[in-house]
C-alpha positions as CSV (number, residue, x, y, z in Angstrom):
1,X,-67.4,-24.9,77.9
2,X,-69.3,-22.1,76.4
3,X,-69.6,-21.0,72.7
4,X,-67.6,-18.1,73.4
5,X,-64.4,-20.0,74.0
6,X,-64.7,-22.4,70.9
7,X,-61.8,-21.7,68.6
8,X,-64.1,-20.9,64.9
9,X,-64.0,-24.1,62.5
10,X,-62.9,-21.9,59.3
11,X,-62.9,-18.7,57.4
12,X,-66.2,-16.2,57.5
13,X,-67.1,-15.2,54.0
14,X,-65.9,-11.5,54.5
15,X,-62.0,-12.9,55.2
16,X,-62.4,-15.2,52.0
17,X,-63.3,-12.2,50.5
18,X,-60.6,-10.0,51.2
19,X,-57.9,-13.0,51.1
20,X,-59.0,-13.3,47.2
21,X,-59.0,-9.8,47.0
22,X,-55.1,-9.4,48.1
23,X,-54.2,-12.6,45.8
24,X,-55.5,-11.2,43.0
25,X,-54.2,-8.1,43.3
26,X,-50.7,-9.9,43.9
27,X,-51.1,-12.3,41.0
28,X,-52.3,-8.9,38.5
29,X,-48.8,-6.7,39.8
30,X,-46.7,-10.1,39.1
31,X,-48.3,-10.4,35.1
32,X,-48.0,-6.7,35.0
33,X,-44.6,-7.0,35.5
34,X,-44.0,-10.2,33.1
35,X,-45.8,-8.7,30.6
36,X,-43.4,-5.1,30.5
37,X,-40.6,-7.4,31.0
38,X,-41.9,-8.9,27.8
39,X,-42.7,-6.0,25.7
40,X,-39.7,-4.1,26.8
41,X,-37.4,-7.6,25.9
42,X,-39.6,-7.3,22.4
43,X,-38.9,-3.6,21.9
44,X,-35.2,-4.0,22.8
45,X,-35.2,-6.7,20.3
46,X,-37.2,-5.2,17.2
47,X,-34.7,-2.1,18.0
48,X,-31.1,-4.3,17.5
49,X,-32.8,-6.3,14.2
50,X,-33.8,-2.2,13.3
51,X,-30.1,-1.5,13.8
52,X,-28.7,-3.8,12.5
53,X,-30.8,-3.8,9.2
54,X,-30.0,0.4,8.9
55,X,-26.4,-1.0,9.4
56,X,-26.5,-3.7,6.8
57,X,-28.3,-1.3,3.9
58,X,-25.6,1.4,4.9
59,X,-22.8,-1.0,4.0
60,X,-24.1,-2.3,1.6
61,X,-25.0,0.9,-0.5
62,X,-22.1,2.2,1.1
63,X,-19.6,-0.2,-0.7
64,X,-21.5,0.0,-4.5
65,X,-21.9,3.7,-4.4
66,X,-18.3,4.4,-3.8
67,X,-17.2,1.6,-7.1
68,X,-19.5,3.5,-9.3
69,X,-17.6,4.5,-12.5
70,X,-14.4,2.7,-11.1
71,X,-12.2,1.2,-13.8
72,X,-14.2,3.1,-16.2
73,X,-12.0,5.9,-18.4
74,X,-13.1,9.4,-17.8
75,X,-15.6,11.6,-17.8
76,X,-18.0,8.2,-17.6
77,X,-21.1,8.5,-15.2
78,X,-22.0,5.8,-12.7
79,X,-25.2,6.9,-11.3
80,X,-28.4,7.2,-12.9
81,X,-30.5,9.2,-10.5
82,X,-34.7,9.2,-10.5
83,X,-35.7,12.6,-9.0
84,X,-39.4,12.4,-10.0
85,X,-39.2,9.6,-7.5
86,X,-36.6,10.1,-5.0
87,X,-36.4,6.6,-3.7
88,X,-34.6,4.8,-6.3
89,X,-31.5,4.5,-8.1
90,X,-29.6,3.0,-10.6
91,X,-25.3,2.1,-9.9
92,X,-23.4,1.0,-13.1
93,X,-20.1,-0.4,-11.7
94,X,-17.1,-2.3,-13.7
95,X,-16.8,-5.1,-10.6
96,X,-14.7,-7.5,-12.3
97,X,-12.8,-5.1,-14.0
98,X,-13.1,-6.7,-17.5
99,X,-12.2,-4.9,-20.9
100,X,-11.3,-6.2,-23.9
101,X,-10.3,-4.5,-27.0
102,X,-11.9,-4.6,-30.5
103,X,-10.3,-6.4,-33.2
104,X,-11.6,-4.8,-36.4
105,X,-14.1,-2.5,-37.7
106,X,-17.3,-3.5,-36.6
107,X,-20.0,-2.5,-38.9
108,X,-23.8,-2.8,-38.5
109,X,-25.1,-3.8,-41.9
110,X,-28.6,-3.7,-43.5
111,X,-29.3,-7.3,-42.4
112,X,-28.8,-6.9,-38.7
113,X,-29.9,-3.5,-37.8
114,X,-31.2,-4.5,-34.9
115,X,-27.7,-6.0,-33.3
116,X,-23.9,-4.6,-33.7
117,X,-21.8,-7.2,-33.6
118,X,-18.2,-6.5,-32.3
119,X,-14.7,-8.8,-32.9
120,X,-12.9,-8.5,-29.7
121,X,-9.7,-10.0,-28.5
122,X,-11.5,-12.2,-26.0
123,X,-15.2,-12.6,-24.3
124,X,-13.8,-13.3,-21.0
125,X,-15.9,-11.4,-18.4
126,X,-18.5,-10.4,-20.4
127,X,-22.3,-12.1,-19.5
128,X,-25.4,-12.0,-21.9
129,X,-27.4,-10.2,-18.7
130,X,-24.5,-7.5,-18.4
131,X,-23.6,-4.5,-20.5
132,X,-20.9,-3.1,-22.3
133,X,-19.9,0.2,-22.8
134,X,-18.1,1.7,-26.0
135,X,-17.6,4.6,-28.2
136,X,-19.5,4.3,-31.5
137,X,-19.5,5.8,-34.7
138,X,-22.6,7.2,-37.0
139,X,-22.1,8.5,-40.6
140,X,-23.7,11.6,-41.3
141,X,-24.5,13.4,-44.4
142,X,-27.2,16.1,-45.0
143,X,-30.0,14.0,-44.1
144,X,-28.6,13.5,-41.0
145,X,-27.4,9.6,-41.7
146,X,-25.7,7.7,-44.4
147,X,-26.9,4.2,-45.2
148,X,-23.9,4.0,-48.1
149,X,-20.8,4.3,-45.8
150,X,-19.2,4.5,-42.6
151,X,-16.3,6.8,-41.1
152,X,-17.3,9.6,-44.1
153,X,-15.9,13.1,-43.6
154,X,-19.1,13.5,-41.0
155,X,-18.7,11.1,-39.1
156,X,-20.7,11.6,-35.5
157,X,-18.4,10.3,-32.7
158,X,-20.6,9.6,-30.0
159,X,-19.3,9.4,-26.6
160,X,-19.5,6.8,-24.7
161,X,-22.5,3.9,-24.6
162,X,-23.8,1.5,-22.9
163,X,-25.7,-1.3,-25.0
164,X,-27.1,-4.5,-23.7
165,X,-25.3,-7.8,-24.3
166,X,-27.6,-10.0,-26.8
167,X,-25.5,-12.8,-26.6
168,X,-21.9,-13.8,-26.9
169,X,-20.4,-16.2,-29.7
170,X,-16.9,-17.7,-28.9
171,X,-15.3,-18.2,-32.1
172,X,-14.0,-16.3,-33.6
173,X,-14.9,-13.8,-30.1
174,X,-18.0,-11.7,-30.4
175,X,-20.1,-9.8,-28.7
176,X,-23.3,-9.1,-30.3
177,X,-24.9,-5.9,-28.8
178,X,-28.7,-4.8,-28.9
179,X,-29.0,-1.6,-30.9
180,X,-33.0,-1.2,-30.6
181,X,-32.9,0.6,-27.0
182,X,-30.0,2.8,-27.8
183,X,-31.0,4.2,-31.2
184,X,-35.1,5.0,-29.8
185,X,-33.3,7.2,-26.7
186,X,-31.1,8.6,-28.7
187,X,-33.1,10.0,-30.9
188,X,-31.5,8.4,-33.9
189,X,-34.3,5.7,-35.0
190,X,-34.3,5.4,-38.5
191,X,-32.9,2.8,-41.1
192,X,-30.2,5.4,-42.3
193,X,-28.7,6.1,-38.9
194,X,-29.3,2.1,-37.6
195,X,-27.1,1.0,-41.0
196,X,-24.6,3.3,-40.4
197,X,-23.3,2.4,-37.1
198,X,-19.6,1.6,-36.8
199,X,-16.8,1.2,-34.2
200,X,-12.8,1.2,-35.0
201,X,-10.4,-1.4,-34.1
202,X,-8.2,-1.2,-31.3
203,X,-11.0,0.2,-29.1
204,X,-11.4,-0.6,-25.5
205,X,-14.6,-2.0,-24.7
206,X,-15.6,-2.1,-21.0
207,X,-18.0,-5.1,-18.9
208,X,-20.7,-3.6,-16.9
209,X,-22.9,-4.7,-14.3
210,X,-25.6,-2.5,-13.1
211,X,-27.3,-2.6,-9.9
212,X,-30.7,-0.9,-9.1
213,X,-32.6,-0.1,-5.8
214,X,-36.4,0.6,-5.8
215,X,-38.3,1.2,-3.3
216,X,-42.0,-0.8,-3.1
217,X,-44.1,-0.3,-0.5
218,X,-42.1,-0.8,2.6
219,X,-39.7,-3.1,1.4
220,X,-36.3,-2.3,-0.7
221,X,-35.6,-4.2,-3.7
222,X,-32.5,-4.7,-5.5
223,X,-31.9,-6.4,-9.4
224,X,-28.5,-7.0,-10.6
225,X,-28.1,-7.1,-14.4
226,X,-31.5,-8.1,-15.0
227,X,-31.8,-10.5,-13.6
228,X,-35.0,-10.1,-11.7
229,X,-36.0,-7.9,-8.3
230,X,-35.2,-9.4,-5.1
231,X,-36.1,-7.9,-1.5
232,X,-32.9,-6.3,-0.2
233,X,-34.5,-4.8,2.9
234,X,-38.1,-4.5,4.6
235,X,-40.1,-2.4,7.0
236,X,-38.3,0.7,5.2
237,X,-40.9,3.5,5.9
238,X,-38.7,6.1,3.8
239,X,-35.5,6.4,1.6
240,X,-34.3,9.3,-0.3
241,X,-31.1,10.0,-2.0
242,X,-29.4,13.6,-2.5
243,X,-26.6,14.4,-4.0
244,X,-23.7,16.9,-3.7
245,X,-22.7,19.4,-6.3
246,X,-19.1,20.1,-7.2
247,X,-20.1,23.6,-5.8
248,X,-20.3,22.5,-2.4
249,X,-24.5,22.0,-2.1
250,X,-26.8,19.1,-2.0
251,X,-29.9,18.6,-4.3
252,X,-32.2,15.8,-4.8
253,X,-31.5,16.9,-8.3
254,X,-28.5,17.6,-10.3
255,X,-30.2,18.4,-13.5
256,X,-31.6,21.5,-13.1
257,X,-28.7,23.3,-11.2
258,X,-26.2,21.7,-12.7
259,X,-25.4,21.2,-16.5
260,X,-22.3,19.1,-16.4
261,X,-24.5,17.0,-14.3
262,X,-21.1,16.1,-11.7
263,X,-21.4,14.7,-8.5
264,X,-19.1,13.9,-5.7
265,X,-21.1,12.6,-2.7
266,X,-24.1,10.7,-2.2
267,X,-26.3,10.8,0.8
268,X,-28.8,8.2,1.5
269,X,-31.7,9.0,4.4
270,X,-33.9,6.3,5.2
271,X,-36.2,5.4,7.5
272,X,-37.1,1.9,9.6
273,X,-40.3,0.9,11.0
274,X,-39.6,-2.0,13.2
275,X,-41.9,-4.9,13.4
276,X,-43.0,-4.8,16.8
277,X,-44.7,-1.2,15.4
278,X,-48.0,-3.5,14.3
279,X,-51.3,-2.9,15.6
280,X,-50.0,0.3,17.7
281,X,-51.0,3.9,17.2
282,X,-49.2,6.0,15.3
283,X,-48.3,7.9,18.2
284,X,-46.9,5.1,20.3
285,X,-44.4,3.7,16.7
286,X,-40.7,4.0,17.8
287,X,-38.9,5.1,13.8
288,X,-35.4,4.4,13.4
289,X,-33.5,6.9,11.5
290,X,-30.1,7.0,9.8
291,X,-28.5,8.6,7.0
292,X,-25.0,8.3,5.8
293,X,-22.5,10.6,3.3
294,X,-20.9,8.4,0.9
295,X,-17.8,9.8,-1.3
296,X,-17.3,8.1,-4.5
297,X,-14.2,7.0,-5.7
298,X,-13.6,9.2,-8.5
299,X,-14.1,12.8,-7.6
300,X,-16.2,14.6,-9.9
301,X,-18.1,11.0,-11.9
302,X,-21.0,12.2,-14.1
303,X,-24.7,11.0,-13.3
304,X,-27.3,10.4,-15.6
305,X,-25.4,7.5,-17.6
306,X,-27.6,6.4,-20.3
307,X,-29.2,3.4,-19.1
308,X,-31.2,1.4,-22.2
């Protein structure tokens, strides 16, 4: 038998070559394909948790925004905006729908200017990190306040307030209020007008929560009655709030075009950054936008509440 008809005893190196060549090239197309399967799974997945965090800081402001001002008497503001800043916002909202009514004339004396304390019917629903809000009384004469009496022929009848609760004393019911913040922004800060303070009996006094939403970096915080900021949201890239006019236009600021300083709507645009966006260009980042219109409950609720 010739060498010519011997069948070869294996591969040459040129077909171990190429047979590496085509496995490789089969192996790279089959982790190509994992690996968009993957990225695509992970996009698909960072875009739901996107969704569903635009949807759960929609409801959520949604539902606050419109109980703004409820169970509050009219005209009383629930919205204190921040325009300089754009992304925050302050809510002051009657949730539990607690009043009570004052019991005599509550007078802040020379000992305790710093506090008003007020006799009510009953403390129930009213919490040393909330607020209540109330129509006081300031003497005046001709220098402006009297530190002899209360409820004289010049009386000031302020409308309504909101003070901080101090602390609350069960019997007989009290709530003592904190006067400092209140009488510096209202540009009454002097012993005359701090002694002179008074409110009548049989005065409705209302409980108050307020809510607040700041915007830090990239993530959305939220304090209820101070009581301490808590993340509400993250990856937020932008939020903005704008609000409409009773003349029919939107403005990020309802000061300057408008003196009554009304408000019907409120619309919140944000922005979501999901987290799959990290370590990409900026061209290749996938945003997730929403904005809603929110109509508060009572048409026409003033912003700008005094907020101490």
């Amino acid at each position: 038998m010739t060498s010519a008809n011997r069948n070869p005893a294996g591969f040459s190196i040129l077909e171990l070559l190429v047979a590496m060549a085509l496995t490789g090239l089969v192996v790279t197309s089959i982790v190509m394909v994992f690996d968009w399967q993957d990225r695509h799974w992970l996009d698909r997945e960072d875009e739901a948790e996107a969704r569903l965090t635009l949807q759960g800081v929609k409801t959520h402001l949604s539902r606050l925004l419109r109980s703004t001002g409820g169970a509050l008497p009219s005209p009383f503001g629930g919205i204190v905006m921040h325009p300089k800043y754009g992304d925050s916002i302050d809510l002051v909202i009657n949730r539990t729908g607690e009043e009570a009514t004052t019991t005599a004339i509550a007078y802040n004396g020379p000992s305790s200017k710093n506090y008003l304390y007020l006799p009510v019917d009953s403390t129930t629903g009213f919490s040393t990190t909330g607020y209540a809000a109330l129509q006081v009384e300031i003497a005046r004469n001709a220098n402006n306040c009297s530190p002899a009496g209360i409820l004289s022929v010049g009386s000031w009848k302020d409308s309504l307030v909101i003070l901080p609760i101090d602390s609350i004393i069960a019997s007989p019911p009290q709530i003592r209020l904190n006067m400092v913040a209140f009488m510096a922004s209202s540009g009454l800060a002097n012993d005359n007008c701090a002694k002179s303070v008074a409110v009548t009996s049989a005065q409705t006094v209302y409980s108050l929560d307020t809510i607040r939403f700041a915007k830090v970096g990239d993530t959305l915080y939220q304090d209820v009655s101070r009581q301490g900021w808590f993340p509400l949201a993250g990856r937020i890239d932008t939020i903005s709030f704008s609000y409409l006019q009773p003349g029919g236009s939107w403005s990020t600021d309802s000061v300057a075009t408008n003196t009554t300083l009304e408000i019907d709507a409120v619309r919140v645009w944000f922005t979501i950054v999901p987290e799959a966006a990290a370590g990409r260009a900026a061209s290749a980042i996938q945003q997730y936008a929403s904005s809603v219109d929110i109509s508060l409950r009572n048409a026409s609720r003033l912003s700008n509440t005094r907020l101490p």
